[in-house]
C-alpha positions in Angstrom: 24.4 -44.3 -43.0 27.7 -45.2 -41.3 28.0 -48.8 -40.3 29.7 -47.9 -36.7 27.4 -45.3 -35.5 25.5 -46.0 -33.1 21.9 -46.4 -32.6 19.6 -44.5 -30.4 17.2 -45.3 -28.3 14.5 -43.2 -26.2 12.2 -44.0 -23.6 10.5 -42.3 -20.8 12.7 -44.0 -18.4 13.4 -47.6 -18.2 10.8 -49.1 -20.3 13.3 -48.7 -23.2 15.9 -51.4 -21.3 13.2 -54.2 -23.1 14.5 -52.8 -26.7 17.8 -52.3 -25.4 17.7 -56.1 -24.1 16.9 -57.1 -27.5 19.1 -55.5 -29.6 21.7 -56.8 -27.5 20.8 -59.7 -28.5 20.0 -59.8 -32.2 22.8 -57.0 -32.8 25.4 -57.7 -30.0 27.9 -56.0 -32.6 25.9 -52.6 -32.5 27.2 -49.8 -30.4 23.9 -48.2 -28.2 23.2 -44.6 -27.1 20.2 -44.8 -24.7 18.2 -42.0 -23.3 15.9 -42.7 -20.7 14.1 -39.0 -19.8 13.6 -40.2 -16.0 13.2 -36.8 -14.6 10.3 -36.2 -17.0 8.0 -39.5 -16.6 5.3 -40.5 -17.2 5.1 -39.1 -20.4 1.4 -40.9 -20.6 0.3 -38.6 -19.0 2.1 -34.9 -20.0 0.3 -32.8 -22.9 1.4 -33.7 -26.3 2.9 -30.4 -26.7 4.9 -31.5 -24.0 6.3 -34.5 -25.3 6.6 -33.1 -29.1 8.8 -30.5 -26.9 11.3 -32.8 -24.9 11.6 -35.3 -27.6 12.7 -32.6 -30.1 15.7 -32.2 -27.3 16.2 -35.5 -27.0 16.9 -36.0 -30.9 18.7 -33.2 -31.4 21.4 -34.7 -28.6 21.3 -38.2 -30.5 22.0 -36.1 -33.8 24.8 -34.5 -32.0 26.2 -38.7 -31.3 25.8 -39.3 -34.9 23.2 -41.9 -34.6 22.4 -43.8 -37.7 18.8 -44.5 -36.6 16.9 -43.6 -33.4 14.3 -46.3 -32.0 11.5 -44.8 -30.4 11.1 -47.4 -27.5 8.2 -45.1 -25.9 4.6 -45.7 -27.5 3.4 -42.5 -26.3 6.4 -40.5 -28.2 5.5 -42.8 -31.2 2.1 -42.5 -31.2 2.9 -38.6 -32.3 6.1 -39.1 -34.3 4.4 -37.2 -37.5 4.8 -33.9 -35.4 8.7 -35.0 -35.5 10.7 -37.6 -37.6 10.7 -35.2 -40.4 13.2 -33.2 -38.8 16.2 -35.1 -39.1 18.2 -37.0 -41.1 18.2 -40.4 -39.9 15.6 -42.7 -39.6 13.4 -43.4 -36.6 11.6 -46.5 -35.6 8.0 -46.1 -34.2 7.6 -49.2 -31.9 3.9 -48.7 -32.2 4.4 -49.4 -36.2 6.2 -52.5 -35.0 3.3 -53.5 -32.5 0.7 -53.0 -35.4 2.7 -54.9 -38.0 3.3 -57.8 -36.0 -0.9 -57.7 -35.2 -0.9 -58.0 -39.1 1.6 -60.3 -39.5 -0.3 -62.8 -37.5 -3.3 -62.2 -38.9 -5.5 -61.5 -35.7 -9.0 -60.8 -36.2 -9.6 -59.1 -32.5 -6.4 -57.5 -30.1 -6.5 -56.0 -27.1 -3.7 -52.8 -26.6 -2.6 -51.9 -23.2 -1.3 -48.6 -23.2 -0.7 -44.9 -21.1 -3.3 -43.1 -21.2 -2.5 -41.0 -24.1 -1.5 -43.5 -26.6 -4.6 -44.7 -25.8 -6.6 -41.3 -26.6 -4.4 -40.6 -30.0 -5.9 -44.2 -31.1 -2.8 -44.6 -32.5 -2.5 -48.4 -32.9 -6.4 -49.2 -34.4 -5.4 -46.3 -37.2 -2.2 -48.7 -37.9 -3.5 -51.6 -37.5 -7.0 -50.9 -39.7 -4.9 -49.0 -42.1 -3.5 -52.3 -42.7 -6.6 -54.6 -42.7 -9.7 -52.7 -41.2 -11.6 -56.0 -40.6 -9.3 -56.5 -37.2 -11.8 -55.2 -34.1 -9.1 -53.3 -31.7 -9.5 -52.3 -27.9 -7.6 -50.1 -26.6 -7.4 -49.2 -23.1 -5.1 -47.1 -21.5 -3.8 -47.6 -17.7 -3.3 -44.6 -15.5 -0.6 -45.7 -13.4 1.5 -48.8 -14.6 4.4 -47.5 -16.3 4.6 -45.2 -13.2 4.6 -48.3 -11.0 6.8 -50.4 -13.1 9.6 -47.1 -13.6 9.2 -46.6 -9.9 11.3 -50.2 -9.3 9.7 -50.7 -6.1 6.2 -51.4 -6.9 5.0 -55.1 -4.9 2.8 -57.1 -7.2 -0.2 -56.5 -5.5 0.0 -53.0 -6.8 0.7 -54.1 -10.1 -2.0 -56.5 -10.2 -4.3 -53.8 -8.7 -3.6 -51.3 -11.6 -4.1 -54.4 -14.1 -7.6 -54.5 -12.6 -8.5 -51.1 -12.4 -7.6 -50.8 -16.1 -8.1 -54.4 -17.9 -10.8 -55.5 -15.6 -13.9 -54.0 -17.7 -12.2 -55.1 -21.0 -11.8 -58.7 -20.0 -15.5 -58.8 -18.4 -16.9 -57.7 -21.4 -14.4 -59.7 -24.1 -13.9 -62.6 -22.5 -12.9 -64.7 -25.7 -10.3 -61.7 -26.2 -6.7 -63.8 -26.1 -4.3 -61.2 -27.4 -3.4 -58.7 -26.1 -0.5 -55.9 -27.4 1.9 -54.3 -24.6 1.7 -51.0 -26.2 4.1 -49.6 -23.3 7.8 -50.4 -23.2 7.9 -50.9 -19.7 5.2 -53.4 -19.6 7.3 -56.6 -20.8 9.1 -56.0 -17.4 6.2 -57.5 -15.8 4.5 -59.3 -18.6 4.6 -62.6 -16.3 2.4 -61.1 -14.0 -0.2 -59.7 -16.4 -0.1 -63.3 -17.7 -0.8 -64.8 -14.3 -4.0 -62.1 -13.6 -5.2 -62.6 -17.4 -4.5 -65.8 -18.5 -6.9 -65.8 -21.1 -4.4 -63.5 -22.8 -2.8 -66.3 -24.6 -1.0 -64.4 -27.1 1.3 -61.3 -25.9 2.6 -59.0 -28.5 5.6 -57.6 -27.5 6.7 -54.3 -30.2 10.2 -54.8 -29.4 10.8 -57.6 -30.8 9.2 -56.6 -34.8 10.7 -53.1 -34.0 14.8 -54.5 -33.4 13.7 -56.4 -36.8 12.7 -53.6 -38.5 16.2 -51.5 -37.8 17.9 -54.8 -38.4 16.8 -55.2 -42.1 17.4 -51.1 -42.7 20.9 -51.5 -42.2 21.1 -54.3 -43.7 19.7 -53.3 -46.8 22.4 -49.9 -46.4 25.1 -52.0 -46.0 24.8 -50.5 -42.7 25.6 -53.4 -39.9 28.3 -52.7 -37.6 30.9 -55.2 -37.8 32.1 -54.7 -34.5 31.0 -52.8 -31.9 29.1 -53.3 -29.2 28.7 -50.8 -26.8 25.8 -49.6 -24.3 26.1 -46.0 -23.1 23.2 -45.1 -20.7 22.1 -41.2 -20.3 19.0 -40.3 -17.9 17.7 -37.0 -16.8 16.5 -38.8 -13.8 18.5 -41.0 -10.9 21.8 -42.9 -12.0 21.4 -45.1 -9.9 18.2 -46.2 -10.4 18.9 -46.7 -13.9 22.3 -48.4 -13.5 20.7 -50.9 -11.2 17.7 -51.7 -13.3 19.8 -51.9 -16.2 22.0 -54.8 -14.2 18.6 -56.4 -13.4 17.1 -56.5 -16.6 20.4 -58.2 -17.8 22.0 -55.3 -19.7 25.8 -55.6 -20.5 27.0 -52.6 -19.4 30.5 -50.4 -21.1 32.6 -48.1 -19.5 31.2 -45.4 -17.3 27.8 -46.5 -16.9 25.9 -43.4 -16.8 25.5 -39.9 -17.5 23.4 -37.4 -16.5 21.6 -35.1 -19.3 18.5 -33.2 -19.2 15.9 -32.6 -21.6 13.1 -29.8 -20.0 9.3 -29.6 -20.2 7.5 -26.6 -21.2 
């Protein structure tokens, strides 16, 4: 493990800019290669065929960068990296490991995971987190149409709240003593202070970035691995530039050189 290569990082799209954000901030020395696979969201709600197929592309390119590690910022692609990580050489971070540690870490008894659909259905996060202590009750429900709304960059936040309702409504009726809740999609941190303002009984939000950055953080630092000077955010999409440039500059990214480039990873 080289201690200037860079790291990777996936997503579906944008969702990925809230691990991005935060390695930026923890590891400002470390030099970034992100891939957000635009042209091919949601992947919520693809096959997992699908996904196993376009994330194999995806890794293969960040092999061919020489990444030291890839972070899987998408839950969904996480939520099936057994099909995967086996095939290459350098480590890869499942942010839905993170999501579940940190539930551990705290000690919840009861958690709530919003998710895509399919994370949802692969019941990814109560195997993790009940793997780890399987006294901790976990609900999981998965939302049709937010990450689609959220990518989209345009959504108002009646739409938002609308898809909150349509997906958390039953939950919350039925727990109402529920008060954490896991955002088990990158993109929803983007608009976590709206999903406090509908829920506020959710008074603990679990953000997986965060545990995940600290994760790759102690890997290289046990390897001897942290860059000592780098820094660097290169930005690859197989869906608009533009889009992702701008919501890159609005998220708060710092930006190097070109700012984007256009690769494409195909479906089945």
């Amino acid at each position: 493990m080289r201690a200037n290569a860079p790291i990777g990082i996936l997503d579906s799209g944008v969702g990925g800019y809230t691990v991005a954000r935060v390695l930026q901030k923890r590891l400002p020395k470390e030099d970034i290669i992100y891939y957000g696979d635009g042209g091919n969201a949601p992947y919520g709600n693809r096959t997992a065929e699908d996904i196993v197929h376009i994330v194999g592309q995806i890794l293969d390119f960040m092999a061919e960068q020489g990444v030291k590690a890839v972070g899987l910022a998408c839950n969904t692609s996480s939520a099936l990296i057994d099909r995967f990580a086996d095939n290459y050489d350098f480590p890869i971070f499942s942010i839905v490991q993170a999501g579940a540690d940190e539930v551990l870490r705290r000690g919840m008894r009861q958690v709530g995971v919003l998710s895509t659909v399919l994370t949802a259905k692969t019941g990814s996060y109560p195997r993790l987190i009940q793997a780890g202590d399987p006294a901790v009750e976990v609900f999981s429900q998965g939302s049709v149409n937010l990450a689609a709304l959220v990518e989209s960059g345009t959504a108002s936040e009646e739409e938002i709240v609308a898809e909150l309702r349509a997906s958390l409504g039953q939950l919350v009726t039925e727990q109402p003593e529920l008060d954490t809740l896991v955002l088990g999609c990158t993109h929803y941190p983007i608009v976590q202070d709206i999903i406090a303002r509908t829920y506020p009984q959710f008074t603990n939000i679990i953000d997986p970035a965060l545990g995940q950055v600290e994760n790759m953080k102690a890997c290289f630092a046990g390897n001897n691995a942290l860059n000592p000077g780098g820094g660097k955010l290169q930005l690859y999409t197989s869906g608009d530039c533009g889009k992702f440039e701008a919501m890159a500059r609005q998220l708060g990214l710092k930006l190097s050189g070109p700012a984007i480039y256009k690769k494409v990873a195909h479906p089945l």
